[in-house]
C-alpha positions in Angstrom: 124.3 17.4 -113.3 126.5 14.4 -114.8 125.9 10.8 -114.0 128.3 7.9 -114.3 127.7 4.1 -115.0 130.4 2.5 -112.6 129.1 -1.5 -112.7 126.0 -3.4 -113.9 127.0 -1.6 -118.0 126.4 -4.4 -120.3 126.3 -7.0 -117.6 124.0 -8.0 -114.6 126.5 -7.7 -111.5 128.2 -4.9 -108.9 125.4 -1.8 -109.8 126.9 1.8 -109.0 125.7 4.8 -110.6 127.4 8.2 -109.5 125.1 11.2 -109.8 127.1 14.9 -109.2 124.9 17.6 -109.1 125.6 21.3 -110.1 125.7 21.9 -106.7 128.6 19.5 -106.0 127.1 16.9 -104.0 127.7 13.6 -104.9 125.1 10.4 -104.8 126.1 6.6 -105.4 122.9 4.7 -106.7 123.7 1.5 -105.2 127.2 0.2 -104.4 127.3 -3.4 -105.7 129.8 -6.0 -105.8 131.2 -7.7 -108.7 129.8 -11.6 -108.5 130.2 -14.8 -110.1 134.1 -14.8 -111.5 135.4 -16.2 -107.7 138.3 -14.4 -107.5 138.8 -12.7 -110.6 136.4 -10.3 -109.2 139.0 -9.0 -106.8 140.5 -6.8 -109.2 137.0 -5.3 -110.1 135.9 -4.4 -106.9 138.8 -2.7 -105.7 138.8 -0.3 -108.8 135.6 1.5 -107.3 135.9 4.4 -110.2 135.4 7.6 -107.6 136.9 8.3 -104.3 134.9 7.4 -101.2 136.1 9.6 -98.9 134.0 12.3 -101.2 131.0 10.8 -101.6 128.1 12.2 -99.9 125.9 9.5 -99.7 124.8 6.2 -100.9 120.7 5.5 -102.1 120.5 1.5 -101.6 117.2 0.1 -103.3 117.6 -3.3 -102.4 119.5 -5.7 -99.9 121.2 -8.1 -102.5 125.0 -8.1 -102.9 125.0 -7.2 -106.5 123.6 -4.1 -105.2 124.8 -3.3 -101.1 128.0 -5.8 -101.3 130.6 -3.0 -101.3 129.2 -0.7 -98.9 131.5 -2.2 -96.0 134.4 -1.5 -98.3 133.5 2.0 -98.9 133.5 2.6 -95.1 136.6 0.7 -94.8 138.1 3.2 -97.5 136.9 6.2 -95.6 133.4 6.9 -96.8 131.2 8.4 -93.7 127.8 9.4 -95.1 124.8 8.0 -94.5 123.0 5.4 -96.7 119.5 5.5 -97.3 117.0 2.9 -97.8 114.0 0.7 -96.7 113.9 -0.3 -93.2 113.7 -4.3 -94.4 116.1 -3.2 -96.8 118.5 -2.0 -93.6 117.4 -5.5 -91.5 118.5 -7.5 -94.4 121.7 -5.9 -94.9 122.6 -6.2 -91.6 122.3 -10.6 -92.6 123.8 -10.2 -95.8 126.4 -8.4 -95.2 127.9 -10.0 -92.6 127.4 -13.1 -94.7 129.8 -11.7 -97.2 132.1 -10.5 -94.8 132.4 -14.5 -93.7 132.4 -15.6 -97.5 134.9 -13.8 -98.6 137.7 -14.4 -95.4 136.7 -18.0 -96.3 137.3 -17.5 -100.3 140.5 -15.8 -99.5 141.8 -17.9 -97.2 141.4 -20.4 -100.0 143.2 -18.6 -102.3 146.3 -17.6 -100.6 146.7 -21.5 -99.7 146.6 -21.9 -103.4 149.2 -19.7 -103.8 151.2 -20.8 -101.7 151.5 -23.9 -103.2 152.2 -22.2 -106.1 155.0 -19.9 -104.9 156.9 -21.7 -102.6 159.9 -19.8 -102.8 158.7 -16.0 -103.1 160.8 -13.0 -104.1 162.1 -11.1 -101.3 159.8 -8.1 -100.5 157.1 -9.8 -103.3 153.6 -11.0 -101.7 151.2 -12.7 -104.2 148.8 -13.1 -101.6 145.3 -10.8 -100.8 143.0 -9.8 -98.6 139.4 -9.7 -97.9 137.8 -6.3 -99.0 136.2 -6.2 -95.8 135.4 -7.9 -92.3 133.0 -7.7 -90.2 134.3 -4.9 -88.1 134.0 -2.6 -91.2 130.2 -4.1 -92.0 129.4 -3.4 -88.5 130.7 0.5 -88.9 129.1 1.1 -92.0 125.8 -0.3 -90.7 126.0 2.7 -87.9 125.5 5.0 -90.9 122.1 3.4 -92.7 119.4 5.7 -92.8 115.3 4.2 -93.2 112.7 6.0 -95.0 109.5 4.0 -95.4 107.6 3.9 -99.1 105.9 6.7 -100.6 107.4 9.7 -98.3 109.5 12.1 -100.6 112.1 13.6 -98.3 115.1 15.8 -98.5 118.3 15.0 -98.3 119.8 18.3 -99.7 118.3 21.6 -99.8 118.1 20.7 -103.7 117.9 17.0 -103.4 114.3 15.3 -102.9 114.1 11.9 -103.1 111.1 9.2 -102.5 111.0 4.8 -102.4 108.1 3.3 -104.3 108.0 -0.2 -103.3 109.7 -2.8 -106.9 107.8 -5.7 -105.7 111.6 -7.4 -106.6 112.5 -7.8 -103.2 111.3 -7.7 -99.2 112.3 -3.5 -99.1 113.0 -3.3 -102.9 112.4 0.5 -104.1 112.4 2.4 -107.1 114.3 5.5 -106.1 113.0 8.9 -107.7 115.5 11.6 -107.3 114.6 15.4 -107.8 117.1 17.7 -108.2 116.9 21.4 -108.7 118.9 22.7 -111.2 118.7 25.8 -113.6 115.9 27.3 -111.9 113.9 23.9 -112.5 113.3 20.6 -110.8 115.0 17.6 -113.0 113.5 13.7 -112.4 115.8 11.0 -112.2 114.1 7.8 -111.3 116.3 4.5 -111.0 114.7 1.5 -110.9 117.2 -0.8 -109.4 115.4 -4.3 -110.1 112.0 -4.5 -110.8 110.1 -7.4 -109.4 107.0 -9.6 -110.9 103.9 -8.5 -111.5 102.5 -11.4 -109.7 104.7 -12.8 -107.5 103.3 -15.3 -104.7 104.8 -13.2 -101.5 105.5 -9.9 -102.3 103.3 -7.5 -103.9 103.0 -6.4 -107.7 105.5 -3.3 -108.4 103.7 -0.3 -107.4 103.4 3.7 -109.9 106.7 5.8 -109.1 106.2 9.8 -110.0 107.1 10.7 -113.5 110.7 11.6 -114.3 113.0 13.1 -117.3 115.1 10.4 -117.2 115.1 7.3 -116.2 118.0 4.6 -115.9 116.1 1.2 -115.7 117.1 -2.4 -115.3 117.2 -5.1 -118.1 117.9 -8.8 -116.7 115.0 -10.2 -118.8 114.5 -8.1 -120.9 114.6 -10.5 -124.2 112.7 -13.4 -122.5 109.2 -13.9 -120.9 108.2 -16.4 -117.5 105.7 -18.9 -117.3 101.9 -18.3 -116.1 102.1 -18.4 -111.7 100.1 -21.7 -112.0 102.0 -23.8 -114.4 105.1 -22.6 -111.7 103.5 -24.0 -109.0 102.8 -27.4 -110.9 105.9 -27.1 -112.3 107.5 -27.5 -109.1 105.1 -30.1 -107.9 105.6 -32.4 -111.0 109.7 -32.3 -110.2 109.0 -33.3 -107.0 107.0 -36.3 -107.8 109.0 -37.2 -110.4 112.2 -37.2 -108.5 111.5 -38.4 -105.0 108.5 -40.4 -105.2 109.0 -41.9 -108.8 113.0 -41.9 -108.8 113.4 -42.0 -104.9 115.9 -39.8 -105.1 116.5 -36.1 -103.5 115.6 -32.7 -105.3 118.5 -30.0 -104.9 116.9 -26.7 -105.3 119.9 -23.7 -105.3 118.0 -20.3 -104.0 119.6 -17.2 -102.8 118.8 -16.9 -98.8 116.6 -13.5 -99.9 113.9 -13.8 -101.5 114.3 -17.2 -103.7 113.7 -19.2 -100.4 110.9 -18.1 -98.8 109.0 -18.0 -101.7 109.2 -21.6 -102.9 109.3 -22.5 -98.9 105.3 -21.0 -99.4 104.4 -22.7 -102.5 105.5 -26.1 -100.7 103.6 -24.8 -98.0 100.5 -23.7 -100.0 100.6 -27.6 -101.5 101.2 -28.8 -97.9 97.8 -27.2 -96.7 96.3 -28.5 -99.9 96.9 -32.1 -99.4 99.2 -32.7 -102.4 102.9 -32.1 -101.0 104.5 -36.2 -100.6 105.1 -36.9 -97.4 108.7 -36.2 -97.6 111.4 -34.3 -95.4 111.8 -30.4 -97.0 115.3 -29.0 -95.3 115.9 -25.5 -95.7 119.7 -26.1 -95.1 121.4 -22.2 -94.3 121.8 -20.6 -91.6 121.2 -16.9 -93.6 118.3 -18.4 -95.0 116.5 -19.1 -91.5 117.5 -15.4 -90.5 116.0 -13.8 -93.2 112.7 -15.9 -93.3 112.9 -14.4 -89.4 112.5 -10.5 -91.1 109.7 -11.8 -93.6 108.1 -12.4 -90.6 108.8 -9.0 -89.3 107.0 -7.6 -92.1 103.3 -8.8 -93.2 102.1 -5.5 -94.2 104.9 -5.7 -97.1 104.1 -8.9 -97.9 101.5 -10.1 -100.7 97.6 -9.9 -100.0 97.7 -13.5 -100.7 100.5 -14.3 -98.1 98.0 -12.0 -95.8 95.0 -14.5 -96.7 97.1 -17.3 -95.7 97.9 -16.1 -92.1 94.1 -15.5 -91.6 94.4 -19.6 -91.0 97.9 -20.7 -91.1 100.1 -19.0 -88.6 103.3 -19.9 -90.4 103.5 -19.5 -94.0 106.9 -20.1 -93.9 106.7 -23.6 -92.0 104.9 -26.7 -91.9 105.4 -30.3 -89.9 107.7 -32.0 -92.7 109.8 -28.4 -93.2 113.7 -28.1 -91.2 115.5 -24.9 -90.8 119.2 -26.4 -90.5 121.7 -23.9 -88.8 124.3 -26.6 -88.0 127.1 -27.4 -90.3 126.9 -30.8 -88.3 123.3 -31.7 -89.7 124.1 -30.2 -93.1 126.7 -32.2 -93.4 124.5 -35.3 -92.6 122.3 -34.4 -95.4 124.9 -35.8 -97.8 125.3 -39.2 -96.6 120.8 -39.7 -96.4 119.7 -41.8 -99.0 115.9 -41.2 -98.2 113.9 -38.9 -100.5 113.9 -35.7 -99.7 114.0 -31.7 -100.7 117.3 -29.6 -99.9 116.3 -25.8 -100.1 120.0 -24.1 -100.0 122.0 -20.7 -101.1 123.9 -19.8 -103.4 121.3 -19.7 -105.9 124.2 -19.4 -108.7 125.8 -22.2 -107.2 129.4 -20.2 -106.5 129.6 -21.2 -103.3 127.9 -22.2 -99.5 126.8 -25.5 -98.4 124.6 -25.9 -102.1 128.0 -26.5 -104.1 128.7 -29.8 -101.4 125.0 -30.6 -102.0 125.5 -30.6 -105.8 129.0 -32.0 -105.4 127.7 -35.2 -103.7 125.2 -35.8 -105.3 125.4 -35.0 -109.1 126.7 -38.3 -110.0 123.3 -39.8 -108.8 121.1 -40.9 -111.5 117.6 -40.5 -109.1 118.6 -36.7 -108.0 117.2 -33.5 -109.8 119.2 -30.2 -109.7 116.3 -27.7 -109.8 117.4 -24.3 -111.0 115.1 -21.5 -110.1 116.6 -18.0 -111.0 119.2 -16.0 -112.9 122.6 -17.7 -112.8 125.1 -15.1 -114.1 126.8 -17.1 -117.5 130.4 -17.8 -115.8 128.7 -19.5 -112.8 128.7 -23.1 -111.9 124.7 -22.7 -112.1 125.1 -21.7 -116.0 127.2 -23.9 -116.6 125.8 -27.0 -115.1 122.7 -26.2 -117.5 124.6 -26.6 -121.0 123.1 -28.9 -122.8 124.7 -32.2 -123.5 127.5 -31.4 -120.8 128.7 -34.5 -119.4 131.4 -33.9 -116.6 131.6 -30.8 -115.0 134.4 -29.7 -112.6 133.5 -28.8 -108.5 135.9 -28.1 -105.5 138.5 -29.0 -108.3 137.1 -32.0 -109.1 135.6 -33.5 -112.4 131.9 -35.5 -111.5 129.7 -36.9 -114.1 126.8 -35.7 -114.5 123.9 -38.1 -114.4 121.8 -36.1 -112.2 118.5 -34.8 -114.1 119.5 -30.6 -114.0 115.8 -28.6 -115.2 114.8 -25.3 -114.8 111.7 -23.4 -114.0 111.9 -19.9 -114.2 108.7 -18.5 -112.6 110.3 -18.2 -109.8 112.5 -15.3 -110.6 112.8 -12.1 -108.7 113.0 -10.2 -111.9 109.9 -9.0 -114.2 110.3 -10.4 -118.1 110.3 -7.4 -121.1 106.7 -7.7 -120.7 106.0 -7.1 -117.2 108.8 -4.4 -116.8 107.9 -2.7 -120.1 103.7 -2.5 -119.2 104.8 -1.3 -115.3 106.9 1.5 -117.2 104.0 2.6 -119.3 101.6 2.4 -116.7 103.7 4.9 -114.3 105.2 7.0 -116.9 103.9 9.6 -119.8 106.4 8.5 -122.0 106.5 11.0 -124.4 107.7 13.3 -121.3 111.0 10.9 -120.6 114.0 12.5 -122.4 116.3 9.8 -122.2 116.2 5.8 -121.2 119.6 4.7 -119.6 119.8 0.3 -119.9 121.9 -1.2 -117.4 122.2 -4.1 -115.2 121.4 -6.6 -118.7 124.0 -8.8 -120.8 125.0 -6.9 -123.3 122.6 -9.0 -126.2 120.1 -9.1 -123.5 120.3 -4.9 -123.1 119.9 -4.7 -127.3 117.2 -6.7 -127.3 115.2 -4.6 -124.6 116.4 -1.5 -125.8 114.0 -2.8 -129.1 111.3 -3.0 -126.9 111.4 -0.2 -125.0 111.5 1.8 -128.5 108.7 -0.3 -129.4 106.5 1.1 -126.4 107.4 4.7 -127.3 110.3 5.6 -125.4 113.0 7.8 -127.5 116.7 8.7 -126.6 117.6 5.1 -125.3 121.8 4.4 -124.5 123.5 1.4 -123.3 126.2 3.0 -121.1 129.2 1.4 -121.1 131.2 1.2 -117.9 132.8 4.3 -116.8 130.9 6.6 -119.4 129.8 9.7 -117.9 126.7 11.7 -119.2 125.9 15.5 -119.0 121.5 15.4 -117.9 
């Protein structure tokens, strides 16, 4: 059995791992896209590394782009297998998705304006310009072909192929995915752990034990920094509101991916609502995704946190309250730029690359009484990143420069993604380690990757690469 590392080597975006058994079948671990360079991405994508039309099928542990964004492209380049997952992971897919479908029309559409201005008078039979990777007609076939397994069933999906979802507690339908593959007379244990979420997190649960494997291939976005306590998050949060819209009277920008990000800080606001000690301000959750997906949440209470499940024992709705707005209309969000009253703005992307956020930030930035509230990963060549170097005083956005005199903070609680600590004591608690062979890092900057790899010899484990991309390894 080999396995190669397609994406995510030495860097945090477009996760693929191709696994080819003896046997000749061939499994993609996630099929992610390449995020956070605009269009210098393109290039990336397109170079998949393996064939789709012989692929035999896709294992998806999670619904974010970085991880399910190239799935429509496969199809469109004649892969027809089926792609298993969570059913929430499936439902969220089907949002996110099409979302990217639209994004990217809209990016390229951008783009071949630009070059057009750039090339007026083209070379006969020479085209400069691109096209999407996919539309929706492609999402909507490749959706035909998802497959739903809940957590903690092991089935087959070859005669010699076993595979079973443990809930990550990263995501709603995040999974570790533990593979079994017979091979020379003897079952060999591959588990991948996609992203592995918090182990306390306020809406979804803590990570749950996955079965022992031989080798595992494990994330490493944190893996050289730890988060702040839950509480000091949730006063964290509090104190930038006061200080910016009741002190400063001016409006709090939080960027949050639609998935996830929202709907957890849409609780804590709500959990301070019930308590008495949210300002009576206007919250707007301004994205039409972001409404859609807080609509599954609600599909799914029995995945969510017990403390979520406390809550709806007396509040209906912990995702809403009387001073809360789900925005759909590109009419209203637009309005939200030219209110001077103090307010919250809730909206996606959370790296700030693009959707209705970046006109948010881009109106507002210049304000001295505004806080940009950053609340997650932002991949280093992002506007988020880059908007948080210190001492930066103009900062370019839709091609213009803006000063910055907007306060720009950071509380990183809120991420998705368990620190060294969390994701090395949830290893050791599911695994004998002594019994792992070898430790595969991905999806981790390549610093961040060295630094974990420390600590995951630290805790015991032995045999521990960072692939780079396109390396291929006999197990």
């Amino acid at each position: 059995m080999k396995v190669q590392f397609l994406g995510a080597t030495r860097e945090v975006t477009g996760s693929k791992h191709l696994i080819t058994t003896d046997s000749g079948h061939t499994i993609l671990l996630d099929c992610g896209m390449y995020q956070g360079k605009g269009m210098e991405t393109d290039a990336a994508n397109r170079d998949l590394g393996f064939d789709p039309k012989k692929l035999d099928c896709v294992v998806l542990s999670h619904a974010h782009i970085d991880h399910s964004g190239l799935i429509p492209y496969i199809y469109k380049m004649g892969f027809r297998g089926d792609i298993y997952c969570t059913p929430a992971t499936r439902d969220l897919c089907t949002l996110m998705l099409t979302d990217t479908a639209f994004i990217q029309e809209q990016d390229v559409r951008t783009y071949n304006k630009k070059i057009d201005r750039q090339h007026p008078h083209k070379e006969k039979g020479k085209t400069y310009k691109i096209e999407p990777l996919y539309n929706q007609h492609d999402v909507d076939g490749a959706m035909r072909h998802f497959v739903t397994y809940s957590y903690d069933r092991r089935f087959r999906l070859f005669d010699d192929v076993l595979l079973t979802f443990t809930n990550s507690g990263h995501m709603l339908g995040g999974a570790i995915c533990s593979l079994e593959v017979y091979e020379e007379g003897r079952w060999k244990r591959i588990c991948y752990t996609g992203d592995i979420g918090r182990k306390h997190c306020h809406i979804l649960p803590s990570p749950q034990l996955f079965p022992q494997c031989d080798y595992l291939i494990c994330e490493s976005t944190y893996g050289d920094r730890l988060h702040d306590e839950e509480l000091v998050t949730e006063e964290n949060l509090l104190g930038v509101v006061e200080d910016t819209c009741v002190y400063r009277k001016g409006q709090l920008l939080i960027p949050a991916f639609s998935v996830g990000r929202t709907q957890e800080i849409v609780y804590v606001l709500n959990q301070l609502y019930n308590d008495g000690r949210l300002p009576h301000i206007p919250v707007y959750v301004d994205s039409p995704m972001s409404t859609n997906a807080t609509q599954i949440f609600r599909l799914y209470p029995d995945e969510l946190s017990e403390e979520v499940r406390d809550t709806l024992r007396f509040d209906a709705d912990p995702f809403g309250f009387n001073t809360l707005r789900y925005i759909t209309d590109i009419r209203e969000s637009k309005a939200l730029n030219h209110k001077d009253e103090p307010c919250i703005i809730i909206s996606a992307s959370g790296m700030l690359e693009a959707g209705r956020i970046k006109h948010h930030v881009a109106n507002h930035i210049s304000d001295p009484r505004c806080t940009i509230l950053i609340v997650g990963y932002c991949e280093p060549t992002t506007l988020g990143a880059r908007i948080q170097q210190p001492g930066l005083q103009w900062i370019s956005i839709f091609g213009l420069d803006r000063k910055i005199k907007a306060q720009i903070t950071k509380i990183e609680g809120f991420s998705g993604h368990g620190d060294y600590q969390e994701m090395i004591e949830y290893l050791t608690r599911s695994l004998q380690v002594k019994d792992v062979q070898r430790v595969f890092v991905v999806h981790g900057e390549a610093q961040t990757a060295e630094t974990y790899k420390g600590h995951l010899h630290d805790a015991g484990f032995q045999n521990i690469s960072i692939p780079e991309k396109g390396e291929m390894v006999e197990l």
